[in-house]
LOTORMI-563781 format. One record per atom (N, C-alpha, C, CB): residue in three letters; x, y negated, z negated. Coordinates in steps of 0.05 Angstrom, whole numbers, padded with zeros to 5 digits, always signed. Glycine has a CB too. Example, Ala and Ser with C-alpha at 12.3 -4.5 7.8 and 13.67 -1.06 7.14 Angstrom:
ALA+00264+00114-00156ALA+00246+00090-00156ALA+00264+00066-00156ALA+00226+00089-00181SER+00257+00045-00142SER+00273+00021-00143SER+00258-00001-00157SER+00282+00012-00114
This chain:
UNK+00189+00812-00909UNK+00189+00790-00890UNK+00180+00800-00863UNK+00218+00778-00888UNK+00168+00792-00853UNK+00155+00790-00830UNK+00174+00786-00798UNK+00136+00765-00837UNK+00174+00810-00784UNK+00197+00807-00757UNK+00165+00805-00734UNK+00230+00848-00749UNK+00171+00790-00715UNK+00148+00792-00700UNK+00120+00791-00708UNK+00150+00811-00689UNK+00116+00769-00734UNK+00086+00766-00744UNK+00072+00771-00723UNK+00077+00740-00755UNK+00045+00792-00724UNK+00025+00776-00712UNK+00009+00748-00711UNK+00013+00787-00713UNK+00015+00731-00725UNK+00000+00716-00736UNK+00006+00690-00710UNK+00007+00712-00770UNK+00034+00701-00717UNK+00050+00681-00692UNK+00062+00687-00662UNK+00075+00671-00703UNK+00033+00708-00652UNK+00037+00713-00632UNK+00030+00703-00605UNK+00033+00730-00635UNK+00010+00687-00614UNK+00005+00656-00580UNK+00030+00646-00587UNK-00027+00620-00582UNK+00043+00629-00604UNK+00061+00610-00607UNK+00080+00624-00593UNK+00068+00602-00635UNK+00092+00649-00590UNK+00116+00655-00582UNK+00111+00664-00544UNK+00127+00681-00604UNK+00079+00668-00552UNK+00072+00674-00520UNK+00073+00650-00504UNK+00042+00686-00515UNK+00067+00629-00511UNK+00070+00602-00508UNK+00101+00595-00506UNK+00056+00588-00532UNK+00109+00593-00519UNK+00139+00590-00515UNK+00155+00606-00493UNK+00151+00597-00541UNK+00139+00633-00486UNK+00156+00646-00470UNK+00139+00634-00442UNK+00160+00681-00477UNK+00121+00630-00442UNK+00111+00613-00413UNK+00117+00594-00417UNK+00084+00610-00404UNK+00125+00567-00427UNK+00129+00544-00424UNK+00165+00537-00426UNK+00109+00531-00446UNK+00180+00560-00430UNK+00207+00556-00437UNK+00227+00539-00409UNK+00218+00590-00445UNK+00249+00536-00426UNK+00265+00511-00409UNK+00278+00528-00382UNK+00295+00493-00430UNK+00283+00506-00371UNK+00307+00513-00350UNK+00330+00525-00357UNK+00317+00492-00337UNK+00336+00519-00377UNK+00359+00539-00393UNK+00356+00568-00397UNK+00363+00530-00423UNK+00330+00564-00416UNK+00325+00597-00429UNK+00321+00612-00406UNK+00296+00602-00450UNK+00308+00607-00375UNK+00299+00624-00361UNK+00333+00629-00351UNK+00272+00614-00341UNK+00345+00615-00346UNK+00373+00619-00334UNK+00383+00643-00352UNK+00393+00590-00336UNK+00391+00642-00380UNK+00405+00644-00401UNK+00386+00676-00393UNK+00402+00619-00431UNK+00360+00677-00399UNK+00346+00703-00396UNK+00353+00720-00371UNK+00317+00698-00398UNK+00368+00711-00348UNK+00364+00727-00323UNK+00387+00737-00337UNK+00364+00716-00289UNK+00411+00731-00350UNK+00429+00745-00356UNK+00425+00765-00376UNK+00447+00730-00361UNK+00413+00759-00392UNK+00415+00779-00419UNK+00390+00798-00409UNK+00409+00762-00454UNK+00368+00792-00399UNK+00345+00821-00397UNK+00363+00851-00379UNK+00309+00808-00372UNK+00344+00860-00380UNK+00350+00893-00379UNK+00378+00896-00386UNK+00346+00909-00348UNK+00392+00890-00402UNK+00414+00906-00416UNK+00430+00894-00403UNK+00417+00935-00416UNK+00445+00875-00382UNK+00467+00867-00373UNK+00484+00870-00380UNK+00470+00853-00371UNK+00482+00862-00414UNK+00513+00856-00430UNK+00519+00875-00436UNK+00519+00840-00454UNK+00534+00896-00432UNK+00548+00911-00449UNK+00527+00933-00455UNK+00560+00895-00475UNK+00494+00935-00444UNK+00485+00953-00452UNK+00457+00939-00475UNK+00510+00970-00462UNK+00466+00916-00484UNK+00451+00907-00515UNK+00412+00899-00500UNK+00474+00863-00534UNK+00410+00896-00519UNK+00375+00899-00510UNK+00363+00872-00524UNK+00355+00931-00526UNK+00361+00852-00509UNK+00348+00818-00516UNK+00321+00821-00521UNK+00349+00794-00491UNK+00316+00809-00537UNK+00282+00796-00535UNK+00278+00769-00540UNK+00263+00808-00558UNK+00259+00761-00523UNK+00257+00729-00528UNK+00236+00724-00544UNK+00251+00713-00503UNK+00237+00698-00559UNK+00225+00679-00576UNK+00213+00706-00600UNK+00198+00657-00557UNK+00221+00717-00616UNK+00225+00736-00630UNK+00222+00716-00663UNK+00254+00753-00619UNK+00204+00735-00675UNK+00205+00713-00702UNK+00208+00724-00721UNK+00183+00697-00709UNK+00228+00717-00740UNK+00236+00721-00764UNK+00224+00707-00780UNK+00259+00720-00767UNK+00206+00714-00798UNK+00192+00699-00825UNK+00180+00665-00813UNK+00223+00695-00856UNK+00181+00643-00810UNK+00177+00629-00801UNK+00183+00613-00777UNK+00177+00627-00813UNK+00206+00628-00775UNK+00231+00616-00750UNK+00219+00638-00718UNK+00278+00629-00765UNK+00225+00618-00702UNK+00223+00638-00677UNK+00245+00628-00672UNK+00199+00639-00654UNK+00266+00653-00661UNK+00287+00660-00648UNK+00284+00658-00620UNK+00295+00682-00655UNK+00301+00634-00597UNK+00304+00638-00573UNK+00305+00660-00560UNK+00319+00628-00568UNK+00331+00687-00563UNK+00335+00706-00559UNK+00348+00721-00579UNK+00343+00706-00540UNK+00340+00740-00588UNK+00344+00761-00611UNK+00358+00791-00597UNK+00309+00767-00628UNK+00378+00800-00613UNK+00390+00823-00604UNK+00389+00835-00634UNK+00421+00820-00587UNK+00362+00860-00632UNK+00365+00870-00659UNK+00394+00891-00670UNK+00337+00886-00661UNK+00397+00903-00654UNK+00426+00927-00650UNK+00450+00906-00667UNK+00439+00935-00603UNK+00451+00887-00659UNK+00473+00869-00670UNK+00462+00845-00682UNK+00493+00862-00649UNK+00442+00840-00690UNK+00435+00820-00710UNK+00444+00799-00707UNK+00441+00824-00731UNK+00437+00790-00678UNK+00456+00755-00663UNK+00433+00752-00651UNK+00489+00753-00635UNK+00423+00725-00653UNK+00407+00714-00644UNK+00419+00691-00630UNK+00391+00710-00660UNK+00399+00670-00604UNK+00420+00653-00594UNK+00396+00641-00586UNK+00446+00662-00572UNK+00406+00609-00593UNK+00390+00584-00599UNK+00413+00568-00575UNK+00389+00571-00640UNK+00381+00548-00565UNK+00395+00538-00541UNK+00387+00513-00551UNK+00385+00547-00510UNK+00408+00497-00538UNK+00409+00460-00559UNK+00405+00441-00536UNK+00449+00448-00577UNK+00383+00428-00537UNK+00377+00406-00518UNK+00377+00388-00536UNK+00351+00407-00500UNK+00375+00357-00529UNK+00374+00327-00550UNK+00366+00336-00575UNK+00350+00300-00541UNK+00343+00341-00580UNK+00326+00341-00596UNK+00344+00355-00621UNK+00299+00354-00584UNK+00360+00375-00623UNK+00374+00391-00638UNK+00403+00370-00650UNK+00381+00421-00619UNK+00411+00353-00636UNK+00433+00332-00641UNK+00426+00308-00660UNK+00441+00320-00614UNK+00394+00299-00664UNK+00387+00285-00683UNK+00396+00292-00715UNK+00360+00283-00678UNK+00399+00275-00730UNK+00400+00282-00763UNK+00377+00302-00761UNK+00393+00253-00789UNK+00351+00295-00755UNK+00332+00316-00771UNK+00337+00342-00751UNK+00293+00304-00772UNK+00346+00334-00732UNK+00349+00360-00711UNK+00373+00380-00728UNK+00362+00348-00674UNK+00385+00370-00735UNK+00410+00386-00750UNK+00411+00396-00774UNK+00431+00372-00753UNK+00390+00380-00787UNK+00379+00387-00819UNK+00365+00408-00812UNK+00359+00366-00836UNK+00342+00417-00796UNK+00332+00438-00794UNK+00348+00461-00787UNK+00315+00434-00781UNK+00366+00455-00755UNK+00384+00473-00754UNK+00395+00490-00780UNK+00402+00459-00742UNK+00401+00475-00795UNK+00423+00481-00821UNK+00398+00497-00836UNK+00441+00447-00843UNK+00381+00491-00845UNK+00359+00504-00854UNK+00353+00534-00837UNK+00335+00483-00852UNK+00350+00538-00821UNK+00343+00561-00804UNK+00366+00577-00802UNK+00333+00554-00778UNK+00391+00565-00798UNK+00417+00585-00802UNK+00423+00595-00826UNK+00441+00573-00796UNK+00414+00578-00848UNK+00426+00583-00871UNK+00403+00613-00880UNK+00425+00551-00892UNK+00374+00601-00871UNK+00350+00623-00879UNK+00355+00653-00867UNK+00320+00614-00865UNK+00366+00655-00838UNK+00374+00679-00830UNK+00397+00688-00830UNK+00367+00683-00812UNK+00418+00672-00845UNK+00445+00689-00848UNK+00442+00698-00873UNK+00474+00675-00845UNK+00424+00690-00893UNK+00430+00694-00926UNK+00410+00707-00925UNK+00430+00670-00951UNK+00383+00710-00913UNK+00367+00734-00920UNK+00369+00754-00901UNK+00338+00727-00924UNK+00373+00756-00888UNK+00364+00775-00864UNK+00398+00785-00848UNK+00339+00753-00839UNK+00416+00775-00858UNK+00441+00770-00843UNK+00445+00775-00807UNK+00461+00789-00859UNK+00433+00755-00803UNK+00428+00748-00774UNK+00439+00722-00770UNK+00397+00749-00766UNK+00466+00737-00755UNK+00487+00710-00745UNK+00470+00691-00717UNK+00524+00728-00729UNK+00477+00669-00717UNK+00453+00651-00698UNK+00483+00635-00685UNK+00420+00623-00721UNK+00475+00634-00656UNK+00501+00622-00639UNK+00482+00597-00630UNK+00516+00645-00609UNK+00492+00577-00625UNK+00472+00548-00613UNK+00493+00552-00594UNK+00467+00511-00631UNK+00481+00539-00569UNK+00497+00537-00546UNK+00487+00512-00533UNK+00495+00563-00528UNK+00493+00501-00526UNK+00482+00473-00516UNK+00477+00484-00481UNK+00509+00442-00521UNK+00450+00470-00472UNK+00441+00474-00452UNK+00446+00464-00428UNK+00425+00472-00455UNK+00467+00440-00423UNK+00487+00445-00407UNK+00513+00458-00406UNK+00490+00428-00402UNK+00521+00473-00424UNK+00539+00495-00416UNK+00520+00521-00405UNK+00560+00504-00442UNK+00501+00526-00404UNK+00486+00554-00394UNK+00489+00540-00359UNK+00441+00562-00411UNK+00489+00520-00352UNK+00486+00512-00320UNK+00520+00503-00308UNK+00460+00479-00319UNK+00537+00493-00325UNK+00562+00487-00321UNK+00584+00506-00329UNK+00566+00463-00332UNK+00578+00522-00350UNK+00609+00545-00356UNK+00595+00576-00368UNK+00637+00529-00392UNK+00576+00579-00344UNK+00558+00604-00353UNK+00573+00631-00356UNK+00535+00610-00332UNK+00595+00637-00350UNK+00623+00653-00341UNK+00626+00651-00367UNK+00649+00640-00320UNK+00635+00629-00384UNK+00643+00637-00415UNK+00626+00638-00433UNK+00659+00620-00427UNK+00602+00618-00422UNK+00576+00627-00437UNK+00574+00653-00452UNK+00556+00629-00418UNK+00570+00670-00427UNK+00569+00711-00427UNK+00598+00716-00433UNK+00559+00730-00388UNK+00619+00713-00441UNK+00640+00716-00454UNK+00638+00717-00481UNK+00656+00699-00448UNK+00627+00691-00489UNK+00625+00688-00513UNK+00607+00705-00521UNK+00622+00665-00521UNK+00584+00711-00518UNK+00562+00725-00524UNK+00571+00757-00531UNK+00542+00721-00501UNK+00590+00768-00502UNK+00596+00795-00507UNK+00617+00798-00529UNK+00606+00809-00480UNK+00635+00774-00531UNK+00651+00776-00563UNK+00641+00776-00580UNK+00666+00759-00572UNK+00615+00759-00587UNK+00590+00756-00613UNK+00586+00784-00612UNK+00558+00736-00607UNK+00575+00786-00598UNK+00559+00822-00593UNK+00581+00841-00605UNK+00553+00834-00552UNK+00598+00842-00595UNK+00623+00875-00608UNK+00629+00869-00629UNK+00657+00884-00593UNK+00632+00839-00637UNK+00639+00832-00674UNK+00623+00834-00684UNK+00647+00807-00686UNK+00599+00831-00681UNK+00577+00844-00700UNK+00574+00879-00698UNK+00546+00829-00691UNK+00569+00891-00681UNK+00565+00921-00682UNK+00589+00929-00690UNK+00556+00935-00656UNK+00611+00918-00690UNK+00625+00932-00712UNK+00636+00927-00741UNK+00642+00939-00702UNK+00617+00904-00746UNK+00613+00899-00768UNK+00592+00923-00780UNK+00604+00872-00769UNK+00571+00934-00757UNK+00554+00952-00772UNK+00561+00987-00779UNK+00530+00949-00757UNK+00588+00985-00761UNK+00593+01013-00748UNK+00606+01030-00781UNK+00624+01009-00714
């Protein structure tokens, strides 16, 4: 399986220039190692899926939820893409809705650094 196709490398370059008010927020926190040390990458792609932000060390990725993700088909896919990278690749995926990154960013990065130590020592 394919981590960082080239194939799909405008698409993610694209995505990382055109990304939301969220992700750039959500990104001042997680780049150069903030959390705990862990090392982010943005729009990162697993087999068909591009990942918002990917933490390879701990195998958590984190998907940010605007409207579009709250529709039936928005949720059917969701469920499709979680289900594709926890069963093949076992890469736990956190959705966070994109007004909590601007209203409870404090637990936001709470939650994230708990995701983070439960997985690495799941690997330890």
């Amino acid at each position: 399986m394919d981590y960082n196709a080239p194939k799909m490398k405008l698409l993610r370059k694209n995505l990382r220039n055109n990304g939301t008010s969220a992700e750039a927020t959500l990104w001042n926190a997680l780049k150069c190692r903030q959390i705990d040390g862990f090392k982010w990458r943005r729009q990162y792609s697993v087999g068909s899926y591009i990942l918002d932000f990917y933490c390879v060390e701990a195998r958590l990725g984190i998907e940010l939820d605007g409207s579009p993700h709250f529709t039936p088909d928005g949720m059917e896919k969701d469920f499709l893409r979680k289900t594709f990278l926890d069963e093949e690749h076992d890469i736990e995926i956190l959705h966070i809705e994109n007004n909590l990154i601007w209203n409870c960013s404090d637990l936001v990065i709470s939650h994230i650094r708990e995701c983070l130590q439960q997985r690495v020592r799941k690997y330890k």
